[in-house]
N, CA, C and O of each residue as an XYZ file, in Angstrom:
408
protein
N      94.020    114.698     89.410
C      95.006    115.018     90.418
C      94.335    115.276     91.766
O      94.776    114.831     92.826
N      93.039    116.163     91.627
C      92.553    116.237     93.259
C      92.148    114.886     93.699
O      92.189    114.725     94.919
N      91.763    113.869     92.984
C      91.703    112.676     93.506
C      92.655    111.557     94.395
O      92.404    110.522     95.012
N      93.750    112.266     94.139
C      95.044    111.690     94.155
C      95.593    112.354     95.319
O      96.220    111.897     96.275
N      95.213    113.565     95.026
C      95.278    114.732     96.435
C      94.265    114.341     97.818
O      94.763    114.098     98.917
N      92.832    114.326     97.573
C      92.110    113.762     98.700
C      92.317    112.410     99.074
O      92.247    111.993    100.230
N      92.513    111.897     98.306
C      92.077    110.571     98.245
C      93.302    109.566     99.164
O      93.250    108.422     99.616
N      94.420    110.679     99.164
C      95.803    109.972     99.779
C      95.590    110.435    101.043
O      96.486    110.006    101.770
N      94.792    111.134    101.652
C      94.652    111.789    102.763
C      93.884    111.275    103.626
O      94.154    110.947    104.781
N      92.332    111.156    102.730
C      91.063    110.481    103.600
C      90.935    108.991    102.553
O      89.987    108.256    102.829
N      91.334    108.804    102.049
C      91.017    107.447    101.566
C      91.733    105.677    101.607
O      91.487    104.472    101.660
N      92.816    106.789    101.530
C      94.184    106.048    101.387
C      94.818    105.175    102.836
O      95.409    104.096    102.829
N      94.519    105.922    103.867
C      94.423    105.519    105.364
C      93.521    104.499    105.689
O      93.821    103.454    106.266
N      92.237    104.881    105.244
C      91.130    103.976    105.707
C      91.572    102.879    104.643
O      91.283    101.775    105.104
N      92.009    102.801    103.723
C      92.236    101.263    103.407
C      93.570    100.669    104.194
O      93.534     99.563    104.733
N      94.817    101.556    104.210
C      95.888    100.623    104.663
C      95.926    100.086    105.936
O      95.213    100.727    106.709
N      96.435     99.243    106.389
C      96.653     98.462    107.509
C      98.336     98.791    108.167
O      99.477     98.506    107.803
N      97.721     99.543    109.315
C      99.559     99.454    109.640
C     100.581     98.485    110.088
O     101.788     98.674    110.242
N      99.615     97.003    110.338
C     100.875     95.819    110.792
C     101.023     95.082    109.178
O     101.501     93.949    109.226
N     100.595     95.702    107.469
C     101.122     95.412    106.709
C     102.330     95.465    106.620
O     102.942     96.111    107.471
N     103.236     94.615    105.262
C     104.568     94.479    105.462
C     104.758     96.059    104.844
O     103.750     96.725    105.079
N     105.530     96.611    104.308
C     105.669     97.461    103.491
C     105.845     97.888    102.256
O     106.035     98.965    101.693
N     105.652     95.925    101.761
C     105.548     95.528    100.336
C     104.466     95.848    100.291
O     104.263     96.900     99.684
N     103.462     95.249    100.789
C     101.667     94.622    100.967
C     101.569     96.277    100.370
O     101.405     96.591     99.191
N     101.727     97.257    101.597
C     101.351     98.372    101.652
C     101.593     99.092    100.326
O     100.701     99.906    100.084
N     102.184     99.047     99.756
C     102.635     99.773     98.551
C     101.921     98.797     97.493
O     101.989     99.449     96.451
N     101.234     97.515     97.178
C     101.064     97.301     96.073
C      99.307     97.794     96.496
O      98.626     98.075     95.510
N      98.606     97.895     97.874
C      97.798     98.148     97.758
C      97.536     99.696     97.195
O      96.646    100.027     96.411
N      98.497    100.514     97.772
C      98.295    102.097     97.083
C      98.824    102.077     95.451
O      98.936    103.109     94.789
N      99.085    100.894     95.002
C      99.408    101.101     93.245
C      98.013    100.494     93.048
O      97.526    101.099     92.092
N      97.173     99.616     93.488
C      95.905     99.440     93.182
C      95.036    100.237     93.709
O      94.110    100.249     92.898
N      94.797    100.848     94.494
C      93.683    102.193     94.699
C      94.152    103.280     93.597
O      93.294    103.783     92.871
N      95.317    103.592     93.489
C      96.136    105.005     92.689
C      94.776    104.503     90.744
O      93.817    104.925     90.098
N      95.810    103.367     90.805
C      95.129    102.849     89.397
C      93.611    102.948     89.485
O      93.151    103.473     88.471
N      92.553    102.553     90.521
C      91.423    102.888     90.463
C      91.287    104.286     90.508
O      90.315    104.670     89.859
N      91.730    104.898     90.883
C      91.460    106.189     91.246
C      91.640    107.120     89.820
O      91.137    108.215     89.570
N      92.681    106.151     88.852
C      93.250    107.053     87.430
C      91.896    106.684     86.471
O      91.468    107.462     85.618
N      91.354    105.472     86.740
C      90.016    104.973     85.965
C      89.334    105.297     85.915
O      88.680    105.269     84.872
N      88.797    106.058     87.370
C      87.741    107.016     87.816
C      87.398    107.967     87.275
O      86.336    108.311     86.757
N      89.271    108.852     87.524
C      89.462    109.970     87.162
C      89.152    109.877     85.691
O      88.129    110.481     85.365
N      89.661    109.393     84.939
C      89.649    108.605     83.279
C      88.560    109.024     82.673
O      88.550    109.941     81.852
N      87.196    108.132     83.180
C      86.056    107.689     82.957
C      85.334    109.079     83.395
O      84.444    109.501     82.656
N      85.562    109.563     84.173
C      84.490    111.295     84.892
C      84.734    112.207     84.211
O      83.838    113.046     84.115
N      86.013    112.445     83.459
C      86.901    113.277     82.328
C      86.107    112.899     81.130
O      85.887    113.898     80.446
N      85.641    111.904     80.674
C      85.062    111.449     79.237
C      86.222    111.000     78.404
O      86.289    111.041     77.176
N      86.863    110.692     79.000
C      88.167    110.206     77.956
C      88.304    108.548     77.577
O      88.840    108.018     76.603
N      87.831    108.144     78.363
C      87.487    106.566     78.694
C      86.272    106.213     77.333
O      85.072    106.482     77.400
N      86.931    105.596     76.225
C      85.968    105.302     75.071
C      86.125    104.066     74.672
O      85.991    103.710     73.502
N      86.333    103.548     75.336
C      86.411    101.692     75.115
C      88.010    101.684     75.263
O      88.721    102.509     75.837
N      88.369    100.509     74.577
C      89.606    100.079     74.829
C      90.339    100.359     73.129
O      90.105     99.656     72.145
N      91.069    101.329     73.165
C      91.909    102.083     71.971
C      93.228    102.639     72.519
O      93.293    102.531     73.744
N      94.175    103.140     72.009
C      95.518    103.761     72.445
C      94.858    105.023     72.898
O      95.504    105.401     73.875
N      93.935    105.808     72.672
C      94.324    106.795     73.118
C      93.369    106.642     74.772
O      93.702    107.292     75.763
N      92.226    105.698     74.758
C      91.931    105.737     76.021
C      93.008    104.996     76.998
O      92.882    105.222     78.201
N      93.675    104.445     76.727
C      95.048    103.429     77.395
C      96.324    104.551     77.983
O      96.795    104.520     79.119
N      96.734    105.562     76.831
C      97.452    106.656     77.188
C      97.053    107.699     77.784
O      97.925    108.383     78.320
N      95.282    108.252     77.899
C      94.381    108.802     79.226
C      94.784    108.477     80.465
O      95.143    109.305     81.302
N      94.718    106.496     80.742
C      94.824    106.013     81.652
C      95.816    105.718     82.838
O      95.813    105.518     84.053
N      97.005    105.849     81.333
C      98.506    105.764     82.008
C      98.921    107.230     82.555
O      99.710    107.448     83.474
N      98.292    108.084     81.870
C      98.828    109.182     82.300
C      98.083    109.318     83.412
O      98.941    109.418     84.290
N      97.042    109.385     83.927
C      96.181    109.834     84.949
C      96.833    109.058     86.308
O      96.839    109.555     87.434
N      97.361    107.778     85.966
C      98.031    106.795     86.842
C      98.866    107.236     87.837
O      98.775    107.187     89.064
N     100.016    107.847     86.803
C     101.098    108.815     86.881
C     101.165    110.054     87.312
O     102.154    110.610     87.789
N      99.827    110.604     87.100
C      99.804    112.083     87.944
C      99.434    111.566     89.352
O     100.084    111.863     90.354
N      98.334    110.763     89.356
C      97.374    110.480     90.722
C      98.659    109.823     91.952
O      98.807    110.211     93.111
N      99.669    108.441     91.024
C     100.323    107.955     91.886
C     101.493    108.632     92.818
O     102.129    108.369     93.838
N     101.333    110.110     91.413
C     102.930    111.065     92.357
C     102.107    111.561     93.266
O     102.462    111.463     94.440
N     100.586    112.327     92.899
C      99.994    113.561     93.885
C      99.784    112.803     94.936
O     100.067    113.273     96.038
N      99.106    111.127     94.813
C      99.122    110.359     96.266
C     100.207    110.357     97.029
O     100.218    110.755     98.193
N     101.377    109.817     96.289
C     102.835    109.584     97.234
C     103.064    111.039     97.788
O     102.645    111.287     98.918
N     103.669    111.962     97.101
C     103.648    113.177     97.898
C     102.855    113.997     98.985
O     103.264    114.749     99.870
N     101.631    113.618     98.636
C     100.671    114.034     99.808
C     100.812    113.281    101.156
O     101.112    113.579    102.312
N     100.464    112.180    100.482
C     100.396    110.952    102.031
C     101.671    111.370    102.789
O     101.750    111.622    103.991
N     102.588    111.397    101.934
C     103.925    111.719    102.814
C     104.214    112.959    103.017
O     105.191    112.953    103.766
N     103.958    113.878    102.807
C     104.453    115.267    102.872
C     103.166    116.318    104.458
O     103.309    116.948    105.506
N     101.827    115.714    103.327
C     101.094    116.449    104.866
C     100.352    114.844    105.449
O      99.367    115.170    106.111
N     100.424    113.982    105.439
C      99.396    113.044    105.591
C      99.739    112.379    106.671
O      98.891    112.127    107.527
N     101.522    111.843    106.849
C     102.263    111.782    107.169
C     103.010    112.642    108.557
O     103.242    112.357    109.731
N     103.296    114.262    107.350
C     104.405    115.006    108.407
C     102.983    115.827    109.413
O     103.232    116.607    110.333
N     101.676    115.483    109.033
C     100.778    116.078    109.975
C     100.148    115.391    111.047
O      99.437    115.976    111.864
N     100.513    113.478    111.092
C      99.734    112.848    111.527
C      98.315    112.502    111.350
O      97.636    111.779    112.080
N      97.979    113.092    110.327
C      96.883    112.327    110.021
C      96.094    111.232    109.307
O      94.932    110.827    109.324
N      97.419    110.879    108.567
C      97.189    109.633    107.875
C      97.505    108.434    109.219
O      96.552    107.752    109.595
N      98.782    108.265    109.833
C      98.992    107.353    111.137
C      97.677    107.328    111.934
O      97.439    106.307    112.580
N      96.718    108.440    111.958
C      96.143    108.639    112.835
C      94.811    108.063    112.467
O      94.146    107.657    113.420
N      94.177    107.924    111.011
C      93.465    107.481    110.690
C      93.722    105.826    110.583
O      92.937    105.011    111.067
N      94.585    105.573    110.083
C      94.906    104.084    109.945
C      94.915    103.420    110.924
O      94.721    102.210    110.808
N      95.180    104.090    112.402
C      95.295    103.608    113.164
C      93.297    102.913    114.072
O      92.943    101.820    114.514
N      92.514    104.392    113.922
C      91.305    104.390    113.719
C      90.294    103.498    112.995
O      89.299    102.877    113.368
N      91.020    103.689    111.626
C      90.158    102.720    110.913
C      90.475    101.025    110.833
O      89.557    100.286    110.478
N      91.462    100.605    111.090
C      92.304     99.060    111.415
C      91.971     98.544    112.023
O      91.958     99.256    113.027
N      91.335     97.001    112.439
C      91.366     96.216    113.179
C      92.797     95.921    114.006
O      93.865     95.956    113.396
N      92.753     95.715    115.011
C      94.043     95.170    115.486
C      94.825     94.251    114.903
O      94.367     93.205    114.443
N      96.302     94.625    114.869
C      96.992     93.488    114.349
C      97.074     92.391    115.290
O      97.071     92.512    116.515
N      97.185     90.803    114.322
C      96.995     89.721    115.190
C      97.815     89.520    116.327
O      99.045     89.471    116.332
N      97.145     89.421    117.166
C      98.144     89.160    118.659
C      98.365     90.551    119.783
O      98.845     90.709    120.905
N      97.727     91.380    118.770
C      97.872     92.738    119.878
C      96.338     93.088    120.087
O      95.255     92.634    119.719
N      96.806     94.125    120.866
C      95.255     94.546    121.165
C      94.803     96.450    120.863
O      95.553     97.337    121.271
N      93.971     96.641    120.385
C      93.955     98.200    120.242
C      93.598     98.940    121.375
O      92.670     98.729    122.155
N      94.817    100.235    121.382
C      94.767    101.219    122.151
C      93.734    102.052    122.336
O      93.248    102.619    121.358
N      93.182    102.281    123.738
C      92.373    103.360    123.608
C      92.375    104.913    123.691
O      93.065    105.273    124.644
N      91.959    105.702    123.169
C      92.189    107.052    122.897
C      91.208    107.968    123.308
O      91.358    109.171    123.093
């Protein structure tokens, strides 16, 4: 869960792109979330090859990480500006515009 917690804050920004669509954007945070549950998975010791119970580790960790990401990003990441603020930082310009200076 703290992975899911930091990780939507300082991690989660520096990958997204803000002239993504808002599809793009969301399947990329279901693929970081999922790395992030593997991580989490695998650092826990629960990760023992491929069996039901390391599969139900995985799903569950998915599921905690993907709510603690969504809620964070949006709640302080979001209502604090610092996720906009990083993305904006870490992004190349979208095509055809040019980046602001600050």
């Amino acid at each position: 869960m703290l992975i899911g917690l930091v990780g939507s804050v300082l991690g989660l920004p520096v990958v997204q792109q803000p002239h993504w669509s808002a599809r793009t954007r969301w399947w990329v945070t279901v693929g970081f979330c999922a790395a992030a549950a593997l991580l989490s998975t695998a650092l826990s010791g629960q990760l023992d090859g491929v069996d039901w119970h390391s599969a139900r580790s995985v799903a569950t960790a998915f599921v905690v990480v993907l709510g603690a990401a969504t809620a964070t990003y949006k709640g302080l990441g979001k209502g604090f500006g610092v996720a906009p603020m990083v993305e904006r930082l870490t992004s190349p310009p979208a095509p055809g515009r040019h980046r602001r200076r600050y």
